[in-house]
DRENMI-714310 format. One record per residue (C-alpha): x, y, z; residue number from 1; residue in three letters. Coordinates in steps of 0.5 Angstrom, whole numbers, plus 500, padded with zeros to 3 digits. Last residue first. Layout:
// DRENMI-714310
<atom c1="X" c2="Y" c3="Z" nr="NUM" rest="ALA"/>
...
//
This chain:
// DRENMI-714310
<atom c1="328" c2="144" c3="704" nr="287" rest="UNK"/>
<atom c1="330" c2="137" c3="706" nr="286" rest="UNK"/>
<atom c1="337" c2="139" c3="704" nr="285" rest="UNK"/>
<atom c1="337" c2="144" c3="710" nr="284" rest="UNK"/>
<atom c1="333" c2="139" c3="715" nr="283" rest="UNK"/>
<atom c1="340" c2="136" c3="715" nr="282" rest="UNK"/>
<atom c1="338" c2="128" c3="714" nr="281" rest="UNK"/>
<atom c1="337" c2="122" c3="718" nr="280" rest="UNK"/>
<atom c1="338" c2="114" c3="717" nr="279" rest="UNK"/>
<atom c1="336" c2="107" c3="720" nr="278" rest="UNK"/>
<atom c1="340" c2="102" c3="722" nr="277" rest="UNK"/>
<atom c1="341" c2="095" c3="723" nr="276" rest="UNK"/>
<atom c1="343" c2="090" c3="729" nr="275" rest="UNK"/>
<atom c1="340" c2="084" c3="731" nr="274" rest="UNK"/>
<atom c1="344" c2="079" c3="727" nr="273" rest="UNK"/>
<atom c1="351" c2="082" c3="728" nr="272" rest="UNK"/>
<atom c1="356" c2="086" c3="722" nr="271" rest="UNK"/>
<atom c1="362" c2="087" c3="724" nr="270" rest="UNK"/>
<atom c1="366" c2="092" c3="721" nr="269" rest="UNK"/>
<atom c1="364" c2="099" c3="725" nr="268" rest="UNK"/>
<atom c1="367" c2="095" c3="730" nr="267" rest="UNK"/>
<atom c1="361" c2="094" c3="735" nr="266" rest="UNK"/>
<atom c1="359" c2="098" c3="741" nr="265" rest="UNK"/>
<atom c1="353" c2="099" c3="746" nr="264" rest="UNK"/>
<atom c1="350" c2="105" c3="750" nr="263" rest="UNK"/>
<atom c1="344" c2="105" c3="754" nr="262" rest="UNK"/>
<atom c1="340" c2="112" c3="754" nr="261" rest="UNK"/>
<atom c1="334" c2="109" c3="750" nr="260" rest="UNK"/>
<atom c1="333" c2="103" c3="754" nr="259" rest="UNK"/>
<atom c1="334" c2="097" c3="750" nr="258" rest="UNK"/>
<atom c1="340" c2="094" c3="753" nr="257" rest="UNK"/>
<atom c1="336" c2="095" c3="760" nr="256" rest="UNK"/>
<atom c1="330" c2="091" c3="759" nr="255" rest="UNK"/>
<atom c1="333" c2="086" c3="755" nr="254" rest="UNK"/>
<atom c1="336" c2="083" c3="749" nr="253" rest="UNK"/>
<atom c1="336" c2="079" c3="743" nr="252" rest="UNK"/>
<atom c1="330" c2="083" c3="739" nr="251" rest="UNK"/>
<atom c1="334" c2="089" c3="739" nr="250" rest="UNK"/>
<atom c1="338" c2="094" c3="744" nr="249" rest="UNK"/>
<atom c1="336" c2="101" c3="742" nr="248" rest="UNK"/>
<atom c1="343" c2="104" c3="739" nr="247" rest="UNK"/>
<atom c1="349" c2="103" c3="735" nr="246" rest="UNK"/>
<atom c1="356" c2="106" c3="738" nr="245" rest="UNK"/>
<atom c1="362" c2="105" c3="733" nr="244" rest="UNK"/>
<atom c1="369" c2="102" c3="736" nr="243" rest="UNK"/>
<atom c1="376" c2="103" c3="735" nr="242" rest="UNK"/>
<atom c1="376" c2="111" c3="736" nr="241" rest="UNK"/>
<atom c1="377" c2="117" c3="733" nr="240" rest="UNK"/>
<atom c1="374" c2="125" c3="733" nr="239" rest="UNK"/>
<atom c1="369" c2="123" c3="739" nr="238" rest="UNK"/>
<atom c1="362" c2="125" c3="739" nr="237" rest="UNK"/>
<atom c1="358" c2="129" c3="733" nr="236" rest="UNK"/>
<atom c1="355" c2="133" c3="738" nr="235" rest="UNK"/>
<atom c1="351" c2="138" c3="736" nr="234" rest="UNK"/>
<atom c1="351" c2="144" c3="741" nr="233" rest="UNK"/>
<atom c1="354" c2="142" c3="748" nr="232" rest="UNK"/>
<atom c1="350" c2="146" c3="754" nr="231" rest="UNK"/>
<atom c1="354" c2="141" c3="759" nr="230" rest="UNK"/>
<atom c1="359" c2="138" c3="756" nr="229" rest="UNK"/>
<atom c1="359" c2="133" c3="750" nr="228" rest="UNK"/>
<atom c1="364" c2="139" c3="748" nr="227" rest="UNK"/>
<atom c1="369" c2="136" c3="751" nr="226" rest="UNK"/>
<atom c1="367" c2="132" c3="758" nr="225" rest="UNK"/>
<atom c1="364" c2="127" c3="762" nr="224" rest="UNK"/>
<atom c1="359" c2="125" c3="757" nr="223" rest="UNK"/>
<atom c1="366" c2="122" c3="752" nr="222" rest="UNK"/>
<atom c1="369" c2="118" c3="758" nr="221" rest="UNK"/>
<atom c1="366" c2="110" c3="755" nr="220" rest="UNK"/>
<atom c1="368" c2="114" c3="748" nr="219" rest="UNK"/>
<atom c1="365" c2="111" c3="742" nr="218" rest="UNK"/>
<atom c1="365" c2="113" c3="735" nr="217" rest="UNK"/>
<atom c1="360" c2="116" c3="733" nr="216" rest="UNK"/>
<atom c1="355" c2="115" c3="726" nr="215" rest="UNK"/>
<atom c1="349" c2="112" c3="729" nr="214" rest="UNK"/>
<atom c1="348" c2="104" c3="728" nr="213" rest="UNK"/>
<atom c1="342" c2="102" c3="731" nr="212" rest="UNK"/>
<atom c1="339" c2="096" c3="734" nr="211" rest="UNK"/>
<atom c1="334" c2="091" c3="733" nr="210" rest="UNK"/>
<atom c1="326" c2="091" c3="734" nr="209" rest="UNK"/>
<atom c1="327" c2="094" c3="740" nr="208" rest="UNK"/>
<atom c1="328" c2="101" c3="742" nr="207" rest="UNK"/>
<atom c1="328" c2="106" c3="735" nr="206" rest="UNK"/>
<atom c1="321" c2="102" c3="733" nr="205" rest="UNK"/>
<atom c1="317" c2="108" c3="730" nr="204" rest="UNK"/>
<atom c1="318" c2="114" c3="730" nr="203" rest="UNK"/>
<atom c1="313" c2="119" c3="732" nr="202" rest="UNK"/>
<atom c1="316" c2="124" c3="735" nr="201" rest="UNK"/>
<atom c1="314" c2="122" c3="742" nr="200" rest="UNK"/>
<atom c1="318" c2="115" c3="741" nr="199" rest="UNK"/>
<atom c1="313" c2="110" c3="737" nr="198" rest="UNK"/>
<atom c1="313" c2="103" c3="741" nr="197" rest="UNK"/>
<atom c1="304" c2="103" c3="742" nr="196" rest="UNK"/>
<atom c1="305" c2="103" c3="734" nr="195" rest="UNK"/>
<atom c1="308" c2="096" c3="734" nr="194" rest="UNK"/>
<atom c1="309" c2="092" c3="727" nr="193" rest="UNK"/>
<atom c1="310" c2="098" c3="723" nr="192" rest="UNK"/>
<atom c1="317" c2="095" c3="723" nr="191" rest="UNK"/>
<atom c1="316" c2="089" c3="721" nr="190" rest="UNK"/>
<atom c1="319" c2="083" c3="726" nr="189" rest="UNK"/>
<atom c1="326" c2="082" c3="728" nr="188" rest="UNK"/>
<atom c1="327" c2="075" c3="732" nr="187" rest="UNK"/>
<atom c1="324" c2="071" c3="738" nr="186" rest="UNK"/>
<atom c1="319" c2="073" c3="738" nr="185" rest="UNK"/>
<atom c1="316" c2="071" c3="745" nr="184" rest="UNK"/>
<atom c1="321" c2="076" c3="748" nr="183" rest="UNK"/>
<atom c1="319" c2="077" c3="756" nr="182" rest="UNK"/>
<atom c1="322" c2="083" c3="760" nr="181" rest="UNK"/>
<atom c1="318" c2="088" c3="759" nr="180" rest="UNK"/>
<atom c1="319" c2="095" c3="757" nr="179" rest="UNK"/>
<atom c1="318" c2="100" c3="763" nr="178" rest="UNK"/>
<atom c1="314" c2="105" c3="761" nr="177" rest="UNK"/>
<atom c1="315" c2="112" c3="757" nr="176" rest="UNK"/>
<atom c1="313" c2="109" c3="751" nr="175" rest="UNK"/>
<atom c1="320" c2="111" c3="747" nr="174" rest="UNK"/>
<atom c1="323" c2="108" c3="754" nr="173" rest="UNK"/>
<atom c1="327" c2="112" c3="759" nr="172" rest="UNK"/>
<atom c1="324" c2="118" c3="761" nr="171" rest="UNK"/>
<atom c1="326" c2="125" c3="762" nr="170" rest="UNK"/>
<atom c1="330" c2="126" c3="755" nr="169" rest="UNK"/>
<atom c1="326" c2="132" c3="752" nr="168" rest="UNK"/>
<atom c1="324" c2="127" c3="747" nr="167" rest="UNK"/>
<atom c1="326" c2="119" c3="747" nr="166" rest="UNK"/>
<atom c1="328" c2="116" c3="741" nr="165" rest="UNK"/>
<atom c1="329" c2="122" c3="737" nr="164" rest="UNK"/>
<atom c1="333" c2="126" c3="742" nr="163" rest="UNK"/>
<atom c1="337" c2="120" c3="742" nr="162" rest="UNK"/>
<atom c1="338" c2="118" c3="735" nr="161" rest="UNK"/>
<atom c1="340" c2="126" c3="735" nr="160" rest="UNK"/>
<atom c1="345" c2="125" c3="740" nr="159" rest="UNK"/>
<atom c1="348" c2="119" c3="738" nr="158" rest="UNK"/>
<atom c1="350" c2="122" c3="731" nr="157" rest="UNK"/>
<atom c1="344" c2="120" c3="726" nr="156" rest="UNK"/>
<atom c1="347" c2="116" c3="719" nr="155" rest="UNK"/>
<atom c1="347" c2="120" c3="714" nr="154" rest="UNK"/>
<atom c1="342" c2="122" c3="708" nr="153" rest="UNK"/>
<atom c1="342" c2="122" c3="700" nr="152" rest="UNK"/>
<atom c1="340" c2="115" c3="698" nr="151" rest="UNK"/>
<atom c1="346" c2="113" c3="696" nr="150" rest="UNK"/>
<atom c1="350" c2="115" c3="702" nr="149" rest="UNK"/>
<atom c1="346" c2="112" c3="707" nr="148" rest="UNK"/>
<atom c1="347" c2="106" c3="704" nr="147" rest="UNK"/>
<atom c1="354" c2="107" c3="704" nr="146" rest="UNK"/>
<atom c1="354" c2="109" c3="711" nr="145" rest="UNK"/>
<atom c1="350" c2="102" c3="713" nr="144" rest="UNK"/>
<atom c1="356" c2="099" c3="710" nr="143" rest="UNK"/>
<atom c1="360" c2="102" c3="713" nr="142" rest="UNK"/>
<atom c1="356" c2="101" c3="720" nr="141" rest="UNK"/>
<atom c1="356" c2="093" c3="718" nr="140" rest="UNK"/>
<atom c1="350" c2="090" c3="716" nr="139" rest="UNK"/>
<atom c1="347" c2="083" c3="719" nr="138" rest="UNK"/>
<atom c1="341" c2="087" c3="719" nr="137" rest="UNK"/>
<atom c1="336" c2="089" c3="714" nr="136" rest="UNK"/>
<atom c1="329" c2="091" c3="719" nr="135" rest="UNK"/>
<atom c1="323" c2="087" c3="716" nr="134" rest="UNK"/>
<atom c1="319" c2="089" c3="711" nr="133" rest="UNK"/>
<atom c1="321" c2="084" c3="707" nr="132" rest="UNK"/>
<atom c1="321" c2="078" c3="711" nr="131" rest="UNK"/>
<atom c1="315" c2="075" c3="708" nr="130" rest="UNK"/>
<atom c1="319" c2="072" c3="702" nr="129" rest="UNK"/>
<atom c1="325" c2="069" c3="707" nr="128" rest="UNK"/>
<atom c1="332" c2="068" c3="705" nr="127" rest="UNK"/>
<atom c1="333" c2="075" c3="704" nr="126" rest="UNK"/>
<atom c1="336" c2="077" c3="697" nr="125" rest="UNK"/>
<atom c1="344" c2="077" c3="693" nr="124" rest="UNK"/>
<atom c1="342" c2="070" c3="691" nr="123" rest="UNK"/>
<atom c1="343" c2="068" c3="699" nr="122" rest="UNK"/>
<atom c1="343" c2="072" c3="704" nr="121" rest="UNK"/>
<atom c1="346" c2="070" c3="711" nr="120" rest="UNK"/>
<atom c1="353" c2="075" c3="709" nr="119" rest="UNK"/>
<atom c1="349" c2="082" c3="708" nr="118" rest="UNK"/>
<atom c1="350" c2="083" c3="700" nr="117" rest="UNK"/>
<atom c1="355" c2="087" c3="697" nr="116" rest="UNK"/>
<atom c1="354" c2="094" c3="694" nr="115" rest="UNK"/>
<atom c1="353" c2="093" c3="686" nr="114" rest="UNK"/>
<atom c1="350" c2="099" c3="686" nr="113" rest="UNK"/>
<atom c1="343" c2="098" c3="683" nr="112" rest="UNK"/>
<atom c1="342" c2="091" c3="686" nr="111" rest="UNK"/>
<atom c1="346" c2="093" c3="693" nr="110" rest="UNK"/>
<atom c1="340" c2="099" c3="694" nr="109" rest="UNK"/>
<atom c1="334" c2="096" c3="691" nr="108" rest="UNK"/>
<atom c1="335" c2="090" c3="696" nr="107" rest="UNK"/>
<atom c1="337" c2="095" c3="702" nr="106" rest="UNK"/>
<atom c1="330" c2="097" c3="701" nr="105" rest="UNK"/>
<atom c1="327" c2="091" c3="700" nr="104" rest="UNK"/>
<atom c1="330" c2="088" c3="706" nr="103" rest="UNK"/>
<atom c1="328" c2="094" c3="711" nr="102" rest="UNK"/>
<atom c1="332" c2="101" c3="714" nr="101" rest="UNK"/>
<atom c1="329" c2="102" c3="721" nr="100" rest="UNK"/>
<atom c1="322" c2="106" c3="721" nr="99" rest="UNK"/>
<atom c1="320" c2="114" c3="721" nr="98" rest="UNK"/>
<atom c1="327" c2="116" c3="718" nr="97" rest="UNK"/>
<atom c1="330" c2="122" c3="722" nr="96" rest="UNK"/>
<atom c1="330" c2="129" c3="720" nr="95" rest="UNK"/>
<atom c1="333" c2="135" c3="723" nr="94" rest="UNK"/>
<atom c1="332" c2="141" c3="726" nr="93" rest="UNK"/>
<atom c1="338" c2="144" c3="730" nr="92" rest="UNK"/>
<atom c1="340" c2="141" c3="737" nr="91" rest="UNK"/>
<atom c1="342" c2="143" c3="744" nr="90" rest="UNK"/>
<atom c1="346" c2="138" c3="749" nr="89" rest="UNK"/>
<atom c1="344" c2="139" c3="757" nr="88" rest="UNK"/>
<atom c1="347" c2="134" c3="761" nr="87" rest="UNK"/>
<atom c1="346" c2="127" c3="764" nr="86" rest="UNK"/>
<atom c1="353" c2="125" c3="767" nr="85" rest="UNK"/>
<atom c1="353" c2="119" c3="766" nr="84" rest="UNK"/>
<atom c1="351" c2="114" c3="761" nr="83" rest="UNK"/>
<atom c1="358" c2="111" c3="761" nr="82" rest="UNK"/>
<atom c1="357" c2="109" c3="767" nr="81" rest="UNK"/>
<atom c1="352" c2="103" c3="765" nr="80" rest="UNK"/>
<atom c1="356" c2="097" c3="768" nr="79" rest="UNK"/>
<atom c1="351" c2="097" c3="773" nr="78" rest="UNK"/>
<atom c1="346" c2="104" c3="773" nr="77" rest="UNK"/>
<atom c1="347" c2="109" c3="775" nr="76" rest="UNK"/>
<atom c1="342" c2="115" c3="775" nr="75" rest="UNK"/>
<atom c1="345" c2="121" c3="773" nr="74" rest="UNK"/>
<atom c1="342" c2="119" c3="766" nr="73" rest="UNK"/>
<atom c1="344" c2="121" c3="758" nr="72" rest="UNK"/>
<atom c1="341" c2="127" c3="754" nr="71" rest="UNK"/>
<atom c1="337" c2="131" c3="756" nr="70" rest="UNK"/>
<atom c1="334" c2="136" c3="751" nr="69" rest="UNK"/>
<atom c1="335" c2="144" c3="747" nr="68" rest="UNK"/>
<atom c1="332" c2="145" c3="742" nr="67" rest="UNK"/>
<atom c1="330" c2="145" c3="734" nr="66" rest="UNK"/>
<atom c1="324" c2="141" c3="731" nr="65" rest="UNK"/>
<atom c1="325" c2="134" c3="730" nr="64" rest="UNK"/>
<atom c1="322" c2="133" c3="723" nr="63" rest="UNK"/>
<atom c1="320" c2="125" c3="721" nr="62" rest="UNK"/>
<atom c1="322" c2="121" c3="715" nr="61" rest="UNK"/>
<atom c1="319" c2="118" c3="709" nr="60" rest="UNK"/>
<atom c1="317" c2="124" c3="706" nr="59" rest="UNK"/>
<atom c1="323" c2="127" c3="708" nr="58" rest="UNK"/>
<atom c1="326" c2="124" c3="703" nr="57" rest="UNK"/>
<atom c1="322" c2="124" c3="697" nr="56" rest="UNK"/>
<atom c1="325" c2="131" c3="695" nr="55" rest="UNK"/>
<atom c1="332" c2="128" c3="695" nr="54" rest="UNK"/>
<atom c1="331" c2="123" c3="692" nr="53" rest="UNK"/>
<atom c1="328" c2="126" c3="686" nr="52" rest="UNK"/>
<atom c1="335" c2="130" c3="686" nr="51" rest="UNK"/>
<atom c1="339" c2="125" c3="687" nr="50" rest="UNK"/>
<atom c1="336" c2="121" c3="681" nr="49" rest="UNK"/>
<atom c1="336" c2="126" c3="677" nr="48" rest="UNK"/>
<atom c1="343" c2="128" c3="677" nr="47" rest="UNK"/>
<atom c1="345" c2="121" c3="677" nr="46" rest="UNK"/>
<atom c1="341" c2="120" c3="669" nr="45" rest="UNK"/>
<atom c1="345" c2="126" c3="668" nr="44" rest="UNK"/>
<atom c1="351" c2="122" c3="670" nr="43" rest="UNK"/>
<atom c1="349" c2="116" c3="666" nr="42" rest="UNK"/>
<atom c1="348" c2="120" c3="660" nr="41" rest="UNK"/>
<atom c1="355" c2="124" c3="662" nr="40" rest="UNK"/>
<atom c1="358" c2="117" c3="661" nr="39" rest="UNK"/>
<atom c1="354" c2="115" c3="655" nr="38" rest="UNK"/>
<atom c1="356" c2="121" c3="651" nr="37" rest="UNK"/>
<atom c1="364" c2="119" c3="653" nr="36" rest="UNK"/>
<atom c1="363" c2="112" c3="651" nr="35" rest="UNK"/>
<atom c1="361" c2="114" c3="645" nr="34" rest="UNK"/>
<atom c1="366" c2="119" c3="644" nr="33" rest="UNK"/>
<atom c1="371" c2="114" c3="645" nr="32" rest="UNK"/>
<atom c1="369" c2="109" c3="640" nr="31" rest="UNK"/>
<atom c1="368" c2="113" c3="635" nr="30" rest="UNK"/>
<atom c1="376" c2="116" c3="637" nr="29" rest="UNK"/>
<atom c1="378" c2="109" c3="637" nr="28" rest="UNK"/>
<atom c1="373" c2="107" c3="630" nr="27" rest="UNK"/>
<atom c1="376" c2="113" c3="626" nr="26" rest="UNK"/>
<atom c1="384" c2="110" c3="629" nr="25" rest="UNK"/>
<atom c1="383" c2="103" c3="627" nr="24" rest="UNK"/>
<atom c1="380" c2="106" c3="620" nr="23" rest="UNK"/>
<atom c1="386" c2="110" c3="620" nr="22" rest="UNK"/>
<atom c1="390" c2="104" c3="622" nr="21" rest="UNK"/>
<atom c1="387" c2="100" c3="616" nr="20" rest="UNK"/>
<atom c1="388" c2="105" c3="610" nr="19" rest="UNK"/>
<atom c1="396" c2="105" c3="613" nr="18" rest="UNK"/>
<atom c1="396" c2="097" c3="612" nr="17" rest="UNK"/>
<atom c1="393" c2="098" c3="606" nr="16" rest="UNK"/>
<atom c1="398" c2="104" c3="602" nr="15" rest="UNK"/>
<atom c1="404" c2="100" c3="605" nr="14" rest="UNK"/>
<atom c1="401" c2="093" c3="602" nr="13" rest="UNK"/>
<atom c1="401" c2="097" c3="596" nr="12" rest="UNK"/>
<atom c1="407" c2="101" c3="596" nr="11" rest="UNK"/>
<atom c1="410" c2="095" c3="597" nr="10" rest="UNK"/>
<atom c1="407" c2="091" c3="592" nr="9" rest="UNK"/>
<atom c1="408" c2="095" c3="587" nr="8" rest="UNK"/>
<atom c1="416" c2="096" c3="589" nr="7" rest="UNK"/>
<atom c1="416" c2="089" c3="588" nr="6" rest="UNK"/>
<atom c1="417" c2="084" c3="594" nr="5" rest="UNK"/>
<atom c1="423" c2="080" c3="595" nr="4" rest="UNK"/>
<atom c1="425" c2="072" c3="594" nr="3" rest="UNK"/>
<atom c1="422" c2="071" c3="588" nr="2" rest="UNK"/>
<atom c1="424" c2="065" c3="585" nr="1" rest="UNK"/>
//
């Protein structure tokens, strides 16, 4: 009986497990490289997306020059105080979407990045067809900030939202008269629907439809002082905060909730079905 393996047989087995683990290590290191090869392949892949969106972006948007408007009111309105005192803010040029981010739009984002979905979707898709160029809501304000980021812009600060929706900051409404009080829709409509509801600019839909998310936390206090003062230069709001302000009222509110000075807020982590976002972007990078 045999109890042990000859010298042979030793310095054979020995010679094939080694034969193996050079193989094991040949195909690791092969493995690796290409891994490698295909990571910088999709970050070049990346690199190229970016810079092609990059140029279509202000395609799809509005440039609003450089200067100085009114921003907020003196006239007081109940329960509105923190839209006093109205004050002198001045601006560089930057660009703004001419619509409200879509369905479809959002749709491309979430399929290419993996991003969540908004929570009434089914099937990672909006529930109806003909909806598709309707405003994507039911989206929070990081999630809007994603998307943003994607796609090579921000969201608009409040300021910038404002001087977009109402010009020099003297009226009230993008169309400059009183909205009505009625709603016979009842929910979000495309947002090329109305071209009566453009701003002086030429934005479309930015009071009603639905609201927008801005990137500033929300300060009842912050027109009062600090550098929302009078003669402010971009502001982009206070450092800190618990809520996030969104603008432009929507489908669900009234006259004054869709004014263009009136301020409302959510935590940057709900997500409403009347509330959306549209995006802006430094002139600079559109250039």
């Amino acid at each position: 009986m045999k109890l042990m393996p000859t010298v042979t047989e030793v310095a054979h087995r020995k010679s094939t497990m080694t034969a193996r683990i050079s193989s094991a290590e040949t195909n690791a290191e092969s493995i690796k490289l290409s891994m490698e090869q295909m990571r910088l392949e999709a970050e070049t892949i990346e690199e190229q997306r970016l810079e092609l969106q990059a140029r279509l972006n202000p395609l799809e948007m509005v440039l609003i020059p450089a200067g100085r408007f009114r921003m907020g009111t003196n006239t007081m309105v109940k329960g509105r105080t923190d839209e006093t005192p109205e004050h002198s803010v001045r601006l560089k040029e930057f660009y703004i979407d001419k619509y409200e981010v879509t369905n479809i739009q959002y749709k491309e984002f979430i399929e290419t990045t993996g991003h969540r979905s908004p929570p009434h979707w089914r099937n990672r898709t909006f529930p109806e067809a003909r909806k598709s160029d309707h405003p994507v809501v039911n989206v929070s304000w990081d999630d809007a900030v994603a998307y943003g980021t994607w796609i090579g812009k921000r969201l608009p600060t409040e300021a910038e939202w404002e001087r977009a929706a109402l010009g020099s900051g003297t009226q009230e409404y993008p169309w400059k008269k009183a909205a009505s009080t009625e709603n016979a829709v009842g929910g979000t409509t495309s947002v090329a629907k109305y071209s009566k509801g453009q701003s002086p600019d030429g934005v479309w839909d930015m009071c009603g439809n639905v609201g927008e998310w801005v990137s500033d936390w929300y300060d009842d206090k912050y027109y009062s002082g600090g550098d929302s003062a009078d003669s402010a230069v971009d502001p982009v709001g206070p450092t800190h905060g618990h809520d996030r302000v969104y603008r432009g009222g929507g489908f669900q509110g009234n006259k004054i909730d869709v004014r263009g000075k009136t301020r409302q807020i959510a935590m940057p982590s709900a997500s409403n079905e009347h509330i959306g976002f549209r995006c802006a972007m430094d002139a600079e990078a559109g250039s």
